[in-house]
C-alpha positions as CSV (number, residue, x, y, z in Angstrom):
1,X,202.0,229.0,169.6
2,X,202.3,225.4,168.2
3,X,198.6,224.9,167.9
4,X,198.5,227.8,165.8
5,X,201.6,226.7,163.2
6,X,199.8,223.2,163.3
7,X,196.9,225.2,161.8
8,X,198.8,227.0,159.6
9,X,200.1,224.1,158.1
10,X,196.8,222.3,157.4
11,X,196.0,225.5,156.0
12,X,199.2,225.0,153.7
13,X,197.9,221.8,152.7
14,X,195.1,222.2,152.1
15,X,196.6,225.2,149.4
16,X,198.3,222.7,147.4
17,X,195.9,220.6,147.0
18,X,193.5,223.1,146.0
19,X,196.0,224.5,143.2
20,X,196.8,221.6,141.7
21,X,192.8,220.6,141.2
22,X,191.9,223.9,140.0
23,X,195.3,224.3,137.9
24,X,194.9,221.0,135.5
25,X,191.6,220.9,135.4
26,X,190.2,217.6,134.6
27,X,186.7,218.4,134.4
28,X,185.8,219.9,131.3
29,X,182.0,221.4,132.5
30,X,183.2,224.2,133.7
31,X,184.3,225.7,130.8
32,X,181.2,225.6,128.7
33,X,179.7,226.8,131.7
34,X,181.7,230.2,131.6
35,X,180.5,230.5,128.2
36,X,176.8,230.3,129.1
37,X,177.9,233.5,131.6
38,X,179.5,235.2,129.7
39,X,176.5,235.1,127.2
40,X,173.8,235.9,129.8
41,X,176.1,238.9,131.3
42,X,175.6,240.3,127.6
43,X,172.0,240.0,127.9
44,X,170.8,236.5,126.6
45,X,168.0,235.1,128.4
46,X,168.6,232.0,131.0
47,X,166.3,229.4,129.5
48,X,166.4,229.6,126.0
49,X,166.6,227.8,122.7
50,X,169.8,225.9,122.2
51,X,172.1,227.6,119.8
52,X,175.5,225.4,120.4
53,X,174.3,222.3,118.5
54,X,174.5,222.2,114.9
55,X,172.3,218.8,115.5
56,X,169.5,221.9,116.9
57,X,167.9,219.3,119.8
58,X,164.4,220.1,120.6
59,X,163.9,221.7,123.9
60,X,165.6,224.2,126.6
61,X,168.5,225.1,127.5
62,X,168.3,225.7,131.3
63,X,171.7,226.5,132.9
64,X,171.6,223.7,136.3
65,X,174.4,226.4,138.1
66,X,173.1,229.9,137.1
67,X,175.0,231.5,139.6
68,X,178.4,229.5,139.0
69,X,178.4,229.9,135.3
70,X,178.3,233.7,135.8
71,X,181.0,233.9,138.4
72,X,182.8,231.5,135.8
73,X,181.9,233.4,133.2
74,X,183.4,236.9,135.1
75,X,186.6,235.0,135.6
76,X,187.4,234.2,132.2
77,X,186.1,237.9,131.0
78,X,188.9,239.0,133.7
79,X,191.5,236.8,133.2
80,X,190.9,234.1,130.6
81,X,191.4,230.8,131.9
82,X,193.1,231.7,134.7
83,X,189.9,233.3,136.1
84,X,187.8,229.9,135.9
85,X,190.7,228.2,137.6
86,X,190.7,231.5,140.4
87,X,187.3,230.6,140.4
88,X,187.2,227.2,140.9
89,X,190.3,227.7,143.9
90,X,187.9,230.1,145.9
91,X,185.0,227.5,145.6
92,X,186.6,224.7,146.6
93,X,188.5,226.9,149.5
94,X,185.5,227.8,150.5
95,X,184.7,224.4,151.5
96,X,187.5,223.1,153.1
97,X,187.9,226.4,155.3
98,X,183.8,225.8,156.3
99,X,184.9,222.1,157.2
100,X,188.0,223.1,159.7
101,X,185.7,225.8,161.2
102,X,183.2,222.7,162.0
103,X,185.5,220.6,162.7
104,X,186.9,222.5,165.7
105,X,183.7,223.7,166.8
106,X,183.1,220.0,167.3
107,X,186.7,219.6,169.4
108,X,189.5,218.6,166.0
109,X,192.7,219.1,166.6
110,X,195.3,220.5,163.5
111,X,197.4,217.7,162.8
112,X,194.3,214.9,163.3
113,X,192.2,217.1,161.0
114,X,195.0,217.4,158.5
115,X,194.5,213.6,158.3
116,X,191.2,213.1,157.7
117,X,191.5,216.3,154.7
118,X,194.2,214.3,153.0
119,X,191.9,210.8,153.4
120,X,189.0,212.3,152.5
121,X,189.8,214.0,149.5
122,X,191.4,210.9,147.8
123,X,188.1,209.5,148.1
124,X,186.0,212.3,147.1
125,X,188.6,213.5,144.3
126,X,186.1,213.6,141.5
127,X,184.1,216.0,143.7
128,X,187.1,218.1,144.8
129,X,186.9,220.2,141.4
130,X,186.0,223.5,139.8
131,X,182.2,222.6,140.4
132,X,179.2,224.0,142.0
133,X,178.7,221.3,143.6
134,X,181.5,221.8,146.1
135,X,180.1,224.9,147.1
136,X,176.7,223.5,147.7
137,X,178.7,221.5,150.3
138,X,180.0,224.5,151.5
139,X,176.2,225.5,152.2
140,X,175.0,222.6,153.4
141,X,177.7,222.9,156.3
142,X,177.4,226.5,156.7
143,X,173.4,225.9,157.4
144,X,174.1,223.1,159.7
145,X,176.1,225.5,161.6
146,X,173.3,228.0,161.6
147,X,171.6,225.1,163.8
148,X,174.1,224.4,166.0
149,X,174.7,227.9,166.6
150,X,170.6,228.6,167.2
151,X,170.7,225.8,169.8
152,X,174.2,226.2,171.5
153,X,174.7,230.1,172.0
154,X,173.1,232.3,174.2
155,X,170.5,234.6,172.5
156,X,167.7,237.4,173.3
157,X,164.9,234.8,173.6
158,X,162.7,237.8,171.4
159,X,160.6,238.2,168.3
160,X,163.5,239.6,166.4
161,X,166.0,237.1,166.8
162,X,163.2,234.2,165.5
163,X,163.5,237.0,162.4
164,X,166.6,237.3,161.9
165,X,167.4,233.5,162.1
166,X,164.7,232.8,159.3
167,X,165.9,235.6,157.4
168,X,169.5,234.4,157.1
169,X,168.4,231.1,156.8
170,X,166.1,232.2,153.5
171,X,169.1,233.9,152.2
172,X,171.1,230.7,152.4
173,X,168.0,229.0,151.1
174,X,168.2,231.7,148.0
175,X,171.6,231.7,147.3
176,X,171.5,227.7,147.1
177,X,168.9,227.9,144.3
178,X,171.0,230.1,142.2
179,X,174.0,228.1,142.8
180,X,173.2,224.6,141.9
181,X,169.9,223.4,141.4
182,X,170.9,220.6,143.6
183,X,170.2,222.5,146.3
184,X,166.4,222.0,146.5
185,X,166.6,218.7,147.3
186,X,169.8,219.2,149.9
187,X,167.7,222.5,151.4
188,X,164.8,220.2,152.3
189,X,167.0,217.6,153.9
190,X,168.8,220.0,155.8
191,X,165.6,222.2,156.7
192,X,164.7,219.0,158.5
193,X,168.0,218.2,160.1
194,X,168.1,221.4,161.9
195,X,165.2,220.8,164.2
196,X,166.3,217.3,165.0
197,X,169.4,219.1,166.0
198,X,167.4,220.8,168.3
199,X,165.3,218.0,169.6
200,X,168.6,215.6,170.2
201,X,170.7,218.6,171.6
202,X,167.7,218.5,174.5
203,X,167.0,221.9,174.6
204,X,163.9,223.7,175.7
205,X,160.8,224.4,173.4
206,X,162.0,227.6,172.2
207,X,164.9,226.6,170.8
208,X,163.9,223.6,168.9
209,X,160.7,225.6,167.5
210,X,163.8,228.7,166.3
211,X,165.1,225.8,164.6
212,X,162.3,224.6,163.1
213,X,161.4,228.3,161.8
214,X,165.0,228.3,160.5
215,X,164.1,225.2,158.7
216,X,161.3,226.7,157.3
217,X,162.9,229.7,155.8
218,X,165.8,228.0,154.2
219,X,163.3,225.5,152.7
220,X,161.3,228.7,151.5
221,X,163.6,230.2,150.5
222,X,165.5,227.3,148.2
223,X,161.9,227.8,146.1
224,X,162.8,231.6,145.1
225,X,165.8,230.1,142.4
226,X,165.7,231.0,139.1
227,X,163.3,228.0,138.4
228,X,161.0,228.4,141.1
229,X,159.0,225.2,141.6
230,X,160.0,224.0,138.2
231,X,163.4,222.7,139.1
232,X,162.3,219.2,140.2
233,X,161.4,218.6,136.4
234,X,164.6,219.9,135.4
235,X,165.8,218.1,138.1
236,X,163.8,214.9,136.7
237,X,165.4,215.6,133.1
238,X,169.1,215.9,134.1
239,X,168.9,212.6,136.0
240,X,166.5,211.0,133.4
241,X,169.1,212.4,130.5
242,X,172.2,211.5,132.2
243,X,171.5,207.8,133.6
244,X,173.4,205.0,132.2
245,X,175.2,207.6,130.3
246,X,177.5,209.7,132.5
247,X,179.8,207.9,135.0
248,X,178.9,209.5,138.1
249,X,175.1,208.8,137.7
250,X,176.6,205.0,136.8
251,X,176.6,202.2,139.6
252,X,179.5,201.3,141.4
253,X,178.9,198.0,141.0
254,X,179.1,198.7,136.8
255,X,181.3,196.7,134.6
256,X,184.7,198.5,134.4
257,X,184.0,200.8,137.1
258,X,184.0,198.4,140.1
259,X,187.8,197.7,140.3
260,X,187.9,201.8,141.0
261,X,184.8,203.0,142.7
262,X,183.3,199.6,144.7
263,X,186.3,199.9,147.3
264,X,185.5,203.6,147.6
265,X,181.8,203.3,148.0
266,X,182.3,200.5,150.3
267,X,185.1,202.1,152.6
268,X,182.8,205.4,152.8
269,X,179.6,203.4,153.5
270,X,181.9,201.4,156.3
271,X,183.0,204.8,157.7
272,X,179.6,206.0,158.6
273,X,178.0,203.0,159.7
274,X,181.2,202.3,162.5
275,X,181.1,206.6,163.1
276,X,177.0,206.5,163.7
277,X,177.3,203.3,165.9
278,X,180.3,205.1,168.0
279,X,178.0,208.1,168.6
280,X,175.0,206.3,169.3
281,X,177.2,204.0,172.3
282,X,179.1,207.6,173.4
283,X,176.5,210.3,174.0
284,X,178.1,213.5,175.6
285,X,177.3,215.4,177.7
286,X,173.8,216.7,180.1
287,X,171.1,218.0,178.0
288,X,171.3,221.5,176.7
289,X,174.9,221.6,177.0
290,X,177.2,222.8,174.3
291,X,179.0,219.4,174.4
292,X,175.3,217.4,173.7
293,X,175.0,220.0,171.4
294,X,178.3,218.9,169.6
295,X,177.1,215.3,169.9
296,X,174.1,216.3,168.2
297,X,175.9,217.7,165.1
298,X,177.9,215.0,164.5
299,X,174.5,212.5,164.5
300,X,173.0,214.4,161.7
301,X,176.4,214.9,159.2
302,X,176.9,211.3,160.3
303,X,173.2,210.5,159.0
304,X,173.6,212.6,156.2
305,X,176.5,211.2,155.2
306,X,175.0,207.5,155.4
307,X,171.8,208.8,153.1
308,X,174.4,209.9,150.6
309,X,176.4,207.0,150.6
310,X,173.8,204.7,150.1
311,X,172.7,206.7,147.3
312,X,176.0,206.3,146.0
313,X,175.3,202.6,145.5
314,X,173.1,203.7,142.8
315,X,175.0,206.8,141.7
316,X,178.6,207.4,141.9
317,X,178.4,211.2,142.4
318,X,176.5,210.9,145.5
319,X,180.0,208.9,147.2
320,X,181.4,212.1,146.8
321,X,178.9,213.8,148.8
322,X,179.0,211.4,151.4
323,X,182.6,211.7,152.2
324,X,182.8,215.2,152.0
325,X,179.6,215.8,154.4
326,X,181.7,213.5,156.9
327,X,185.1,215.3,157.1
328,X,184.3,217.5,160.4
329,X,183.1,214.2,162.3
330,X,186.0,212.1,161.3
331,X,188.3,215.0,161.7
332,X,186.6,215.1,165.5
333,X,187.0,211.7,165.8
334,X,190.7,211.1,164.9
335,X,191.6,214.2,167.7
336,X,189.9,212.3,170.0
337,X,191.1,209.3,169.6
338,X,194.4,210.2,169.2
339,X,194.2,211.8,172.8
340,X,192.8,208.7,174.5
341,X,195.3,206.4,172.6
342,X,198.2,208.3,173.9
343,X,196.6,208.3,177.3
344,X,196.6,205.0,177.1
345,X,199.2,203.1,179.6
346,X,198.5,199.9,177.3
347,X,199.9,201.9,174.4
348,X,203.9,201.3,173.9
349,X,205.8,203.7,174.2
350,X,207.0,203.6,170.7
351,X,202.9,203.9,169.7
352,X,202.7,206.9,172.4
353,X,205.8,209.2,171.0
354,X,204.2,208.7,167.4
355,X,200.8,209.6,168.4
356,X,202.0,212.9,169.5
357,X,202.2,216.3,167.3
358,X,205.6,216.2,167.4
359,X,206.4,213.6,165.6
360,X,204.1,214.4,162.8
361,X,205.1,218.3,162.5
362,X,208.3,218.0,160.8
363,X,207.4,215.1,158.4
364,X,204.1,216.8,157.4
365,X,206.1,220.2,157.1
366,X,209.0,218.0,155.0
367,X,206.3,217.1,153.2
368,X,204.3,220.4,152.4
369,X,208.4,221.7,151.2
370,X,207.9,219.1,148.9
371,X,204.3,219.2,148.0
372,X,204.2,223.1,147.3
373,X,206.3,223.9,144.9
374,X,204.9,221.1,142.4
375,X,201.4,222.9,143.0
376,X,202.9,226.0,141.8
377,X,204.8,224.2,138.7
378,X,201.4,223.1,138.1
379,X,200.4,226.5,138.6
380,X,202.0,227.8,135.4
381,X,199.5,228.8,132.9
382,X,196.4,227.4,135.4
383,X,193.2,226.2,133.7
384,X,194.8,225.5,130.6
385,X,192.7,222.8,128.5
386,X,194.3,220.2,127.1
387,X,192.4,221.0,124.2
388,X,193.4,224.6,123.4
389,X,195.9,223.8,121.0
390,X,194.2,221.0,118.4
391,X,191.1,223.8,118.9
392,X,193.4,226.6,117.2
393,X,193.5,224.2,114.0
394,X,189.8,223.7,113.8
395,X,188.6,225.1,110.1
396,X,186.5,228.7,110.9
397,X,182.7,227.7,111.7
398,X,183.0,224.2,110.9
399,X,180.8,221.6,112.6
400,X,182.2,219.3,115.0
401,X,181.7,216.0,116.2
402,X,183.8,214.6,119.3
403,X,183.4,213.5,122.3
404,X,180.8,215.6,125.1
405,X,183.8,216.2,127.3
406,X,185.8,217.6,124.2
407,X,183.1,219.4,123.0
408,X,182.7,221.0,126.0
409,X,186.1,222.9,126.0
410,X,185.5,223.9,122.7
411,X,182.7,225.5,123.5
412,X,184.7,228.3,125.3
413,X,187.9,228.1,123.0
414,X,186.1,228.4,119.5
415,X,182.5,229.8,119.9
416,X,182.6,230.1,115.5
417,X,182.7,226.0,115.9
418,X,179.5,224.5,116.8
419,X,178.9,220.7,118.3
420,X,177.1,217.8,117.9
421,X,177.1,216.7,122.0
422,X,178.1,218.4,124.9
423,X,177.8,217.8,128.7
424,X,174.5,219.2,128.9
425,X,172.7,216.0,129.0
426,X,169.5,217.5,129.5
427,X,169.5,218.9,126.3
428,X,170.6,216.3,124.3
429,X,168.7,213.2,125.9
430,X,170.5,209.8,126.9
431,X,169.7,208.3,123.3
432,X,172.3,211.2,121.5
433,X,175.4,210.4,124.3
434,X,174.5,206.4,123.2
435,X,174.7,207.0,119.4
436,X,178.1,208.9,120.4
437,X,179.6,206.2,121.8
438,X,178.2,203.9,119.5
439,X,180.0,206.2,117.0
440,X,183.3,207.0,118.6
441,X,184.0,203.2,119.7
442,X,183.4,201.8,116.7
443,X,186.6,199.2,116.2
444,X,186.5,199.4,112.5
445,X,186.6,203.3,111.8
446,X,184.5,206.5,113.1
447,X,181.5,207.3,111.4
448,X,180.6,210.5,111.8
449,X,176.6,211.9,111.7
450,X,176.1,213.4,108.5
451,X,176.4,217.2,108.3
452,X,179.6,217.2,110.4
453,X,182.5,219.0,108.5
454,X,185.1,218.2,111.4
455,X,186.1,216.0,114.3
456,X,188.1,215.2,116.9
457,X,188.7,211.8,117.8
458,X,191.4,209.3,119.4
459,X,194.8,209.1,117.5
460,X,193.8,205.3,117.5
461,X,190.7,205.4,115.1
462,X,192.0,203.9,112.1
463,X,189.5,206.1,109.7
464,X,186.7,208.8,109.8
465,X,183.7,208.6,107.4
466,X,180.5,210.3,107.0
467,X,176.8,208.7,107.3
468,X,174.8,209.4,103.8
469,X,176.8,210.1,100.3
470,X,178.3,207.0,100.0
471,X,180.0,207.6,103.2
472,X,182.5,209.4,101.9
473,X,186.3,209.3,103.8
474,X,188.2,211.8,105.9
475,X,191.6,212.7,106.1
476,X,193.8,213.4,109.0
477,X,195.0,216.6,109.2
478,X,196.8,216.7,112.4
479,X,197.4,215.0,116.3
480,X,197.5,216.6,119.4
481,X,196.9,216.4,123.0
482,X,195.7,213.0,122.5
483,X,193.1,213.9,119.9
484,X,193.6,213.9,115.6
485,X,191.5,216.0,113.9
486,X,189.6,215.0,110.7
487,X,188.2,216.7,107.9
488,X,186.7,215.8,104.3
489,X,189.1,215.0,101.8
């Protein structure tokens, strides 16, 4: 009865936390992106000509989450704002309740995993958002489990159930390359995971060759997106677009971002490297068994979270991946742990009594009292940009320049008011986000490209002017939310 409370509460936990991410939404993607569904649900085709920009950039616009815009773009046509943020909640609930199934298939406890949610969402906040990406996450767990399931359960050893394994795996495969376009290059490290699953669970030649056809499919399938084979050049553009540009395709080890993201990226790197070197010292169990099988699991979301992490000393987004990959294992690893150190006659018995779940219960449940009703304060008018209002005062059909992220909400709020920049960096090119910059930090004054007829910028810029006739000034109109908006006097 305890153990299921215990999971109850982590399941409260998690709750909060996922409210307050989708509530205040920091991320300002997803709302351009329920635009771009709510277009294509009225019939405008997915790649097509950019018509957001008054700047008119040369090239595509190629939606990178088909999929995720369009359930975005349903929410909002339901309920507004509210229905991204509704959106974004189920996404990012449908990764954490994936993790705690894997997690106790691989032997975590409530309280331990509990733990290991809270520590590993500080690190991967950024990732812990309204966003595709969490779902692909989601995925990436749910096909792992696929293999673990194909080489742990007992199954008709039979033509069909080779078919029906590569035809579940295709679908995940499929529904990946709708989702994010991400997911061709996850799909192809995880088609190959799953038969190494196999090989170090030590099962027989059948199994390991239905996990290789499971592999297969899901890679096969992960080519029937949207894009087909053409998503590793938009792949190529985003990354080309966005490097040097964005923050999470920055280095941790960038000017101004080290003080923040180094200790992550090394704590995360130091995580897998001590988990992998545990596993590789402890192997469990005889070979075929479900517990070598659980052993096995935890080797490749250990080894995929070390890939990711070392990626993330190159790009930031990738630490985010990295941690999230490895919740299950160190959720795993905590229960166990916390068993043997209680076991422990070395252990005082101070250590021992607050090792056990009844020591934790009634602070964490103190705590959740606490923590809840702030989530739903937060709650109140959910999904709300910051933006909304100062986006109100904008003149009818005037062309902005402000910031991507800005311009991005806008987007959604005022679809009259078209932008210089957004967040679609493969539109735009990495030299247009540098000339924003350029223009938006300049210390003596904003000079805005010429054509604009409004903007948004900091409360701090001391003047607005326009490039070409004579550079004529602005005036400030008004200042909200953190952002003044400009016009021609």
């Amino acid at each position: 009865m305890r153990g299921r409370w215990d999971w109850n509460l982590l399941g409260g936990w998690i709750l909060a936390l996922v409210v307050l991410r989708a509530a205040r939404m920091t991320e300002r993607d997803p709302y351009w992106q329920a635009r771009d569904g709510i277009e294509r649900s009225a019939g405008t085709p997915m790649s097509r000509p950019d018509s957001w920009s008054w700047a008119q950039p040369g090239g595509l616009f190629r939606p990178t989450s088909p999929l995720w815009n369009s359930a975005l773009g349903l929410g909002h046509q339901g309920l507004g704002v509210a229905g991204i943020a509704l959106v974004g909640a189920a996404g990012m609930l449908a990764y954490f309740g994936v993790a705690v199934v894997v997690a106790r298939r691989l032997g975590a406890r409530p309280l331990p995993t509990l733990a290991a949610t809270v520590f590993t969402a500080i690190l991967a906040l950024p990732m812990v958002s309204p966003r595709a990406t969490i779902v692909v996450q989601a995925l990436l767990l749910v096909s792992l489990a696929l293999g673990h399931t194909l080489v742990t359960r007992t199954l008709p050893r039979a033509w069909w159930t080779v078919v029906g394994a590569a035809l579940v795996a295709a679908a995940l495969g499929w529904f990946g390359a709708w989702l994010h376009v991400s997911w061709s290059v996850t799909s192809l490290g995880v088609a190959a995971a799953l038969p190494l699953l196999a090989l170090l669970s030590g099962v027989d030649r059948w199994r390991v060759g239905l996990a290789a056809a499971a592999g297969m499919a899901l890679a096969a399938g992960s080519t029937l997106g949207p894009y087909g084979l053409s998503v590793w050049q938009l792949l190529l553009d985003v990354s080309s677009a966005s490097d040097g540009q964005i923050v999470e395709w920055l280095s941790p080890f960038t000017a101004g971002l080290r003080l923040r993201w180094l200790p992550i990226a090394l704590i995360v790197l130091a995580l897998g490297a001590v988990t992998a070197q545990w596993l590789f010292r402890h192997r469990s169990g005889a070979p075929g068994s479900l517990e070598r099988g659980c052993w096995a699991l935890e080797v490749i979301l250990v080894g995929i979270s070390l890939a990711a992490a070392s990626a993330g000393m190159v790009a930031i987004r990738f630490l985010g991946v990295a941690a999230l990959t490895l919740l299950p294992v160190l959720a795993a690893r905590l229960s166990a742990a916390t068993i043997r150190w209680r076991a422990s006659p070395r252990r005082s018995p101070f250590v021992r009594t607050r090792l056990t779940a009844d020591y934790w219960r009634p602070i964490m449940v103190g705590a959740l009292v606490v923590l809840m009703p702030l989530a739903l304060v937060q709650a109140i008018d959910p999904g709300q940009p910051q933006e909304e209002e100062i986006a109100r005062s904008l003149p009818r059909g005037c062309r902005l320049f402000a910031d991507p992220d800005t311009a991005g909400a806008v987007l959604l709020l005022r679809p009259d008011v078209k932008v210089w920049v957004d967040m679609r960096t493969e539109v735009y090119g990495s030299a247009a986000y540098a000339e924003a910059r350029r223009r938006l930090l300049a210390t003596d004054g904003v000079v805005v490209p010429e054509g604009a007829t409004c903007a948004l910028v900091s409360p701090s810029a001391p003047s607005v002017t326009a490039d070409g006739a004579g550079g004529n000034a602005w005036m400030k109109v008004s200042t909200t939310a953190g952002l003044s908006l400009w016009v021609p006097a």
